[in-house]
N, C-alpha and C positions, 0 to 999 in steps of 0.2 A: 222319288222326288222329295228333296228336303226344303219345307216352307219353316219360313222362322215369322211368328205372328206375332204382331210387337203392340199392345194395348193392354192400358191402364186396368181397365176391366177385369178382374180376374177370371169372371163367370166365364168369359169367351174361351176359355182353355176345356172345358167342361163341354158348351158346343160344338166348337170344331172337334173335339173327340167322338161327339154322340153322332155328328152329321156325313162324317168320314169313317163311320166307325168300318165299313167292309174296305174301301180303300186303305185304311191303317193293318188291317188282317190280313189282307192280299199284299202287304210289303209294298204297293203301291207309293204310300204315302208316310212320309214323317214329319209330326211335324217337334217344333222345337218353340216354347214360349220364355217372351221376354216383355218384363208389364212395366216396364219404361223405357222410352229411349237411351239412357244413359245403359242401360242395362243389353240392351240389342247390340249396342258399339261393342263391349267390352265379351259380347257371344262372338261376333264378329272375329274379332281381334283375336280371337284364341281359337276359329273353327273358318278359319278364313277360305271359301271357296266350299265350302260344304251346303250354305245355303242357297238356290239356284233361284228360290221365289220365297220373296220377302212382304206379308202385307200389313199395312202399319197405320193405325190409328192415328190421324191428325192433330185433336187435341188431346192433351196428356200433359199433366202438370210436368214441372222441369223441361227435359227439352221434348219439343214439340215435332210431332211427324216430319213437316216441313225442314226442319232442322234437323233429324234423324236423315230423310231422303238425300240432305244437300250433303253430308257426311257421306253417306254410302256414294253418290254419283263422284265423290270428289277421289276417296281411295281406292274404291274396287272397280277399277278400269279394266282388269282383265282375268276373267271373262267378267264382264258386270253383271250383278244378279236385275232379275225382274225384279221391279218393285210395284207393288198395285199399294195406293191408297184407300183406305176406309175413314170417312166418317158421315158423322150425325146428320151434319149439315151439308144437303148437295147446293152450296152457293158457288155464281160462278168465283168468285175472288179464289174462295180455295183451289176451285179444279183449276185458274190458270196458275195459279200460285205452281200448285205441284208439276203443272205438264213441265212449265219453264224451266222447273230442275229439275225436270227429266224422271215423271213418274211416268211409268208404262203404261196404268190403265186409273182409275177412280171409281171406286165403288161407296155407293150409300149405303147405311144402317136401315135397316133391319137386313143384315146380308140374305140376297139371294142366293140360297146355298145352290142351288141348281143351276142358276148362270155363271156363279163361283168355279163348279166343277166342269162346263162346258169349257170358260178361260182357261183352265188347267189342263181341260185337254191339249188348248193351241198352242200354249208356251212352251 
C-alpha cells in the first residue's frame, strides 16, 4: 500500500519511518512524503493512482488540508484514494469541515500509531 503523507512538519517523515519501520521491510508499506499541499497536488498529477491512502495535515501554511482534500475529492473520482485527516486540534468545525468534503476518517496529533495501523488494516 502506497500512503502519501502531506505535512508541514518535516520531523513526521522521520516518524512514520521509525513507527512502520517492519511494515516498510516487509514491502508492506510505502510511503511517499509531501510537506505542503501545493507540493501533494503536483505528486499527484505525475503519480496519478499510485497513492491509494492519503493523510494530510489540516493546517499548513499556503494551501491548507481542507483545500488539498477538496482538490483530491474534486479530480480523483476514479478510484478515489482514502483520505484520513490529521491535525492538532480535534475541534468539531474542522472534523465537520473535512467529513463534508469527503474525508474518510479524522485523526488527532499526537498520532496513535497503533490505531493508525489498525485503520490501515480496514482500508
Amino acid at each position: 500500500m502506497k500512503i502519501l503523507v502531506v505535512d508541514d512538519e518535516k520531523d513526521v517523515q522521520v516518524l512514520f519511518e521509525q513507527r512502520f519501520r517492519k511494515e516498510i521491510k516487509n514491502g508492506e508499506t510505502e510511503f511517499v512524503f509531501a510537506f505542503s499541499g501545493e507540493d501533494a497536488l503536483l505528486y499527484l498529477n505525475e503519480h496519478e493512482h499510485e497513492a491509494v491512502l492519503i493523510l494530510s495535515d489540516i493546517n499548513m501554511p499556503g494551501m491548507s488540508g481542507l483545500e488539498l482534500l477538496k482538490h483530491i475529492k474534486e479530480k480523483y473520482e476514479k478510484p478515489p484514494p482514502i483520505v484520513m485527516m490529521i491535525t492538532a486540534y480535534g475541534d468539531d468545525e474542522n472534523y465537520t469541515q473535512a467529513m463534508q468534503l469527503g474525508a474518510d476518517d479524522f485523526l488527532t496529533k499526537p498520532v496513535d500509531f497503533t490505531a493508525l495501523k489498525e485503520k490501515l488494516k480496514r482500508a
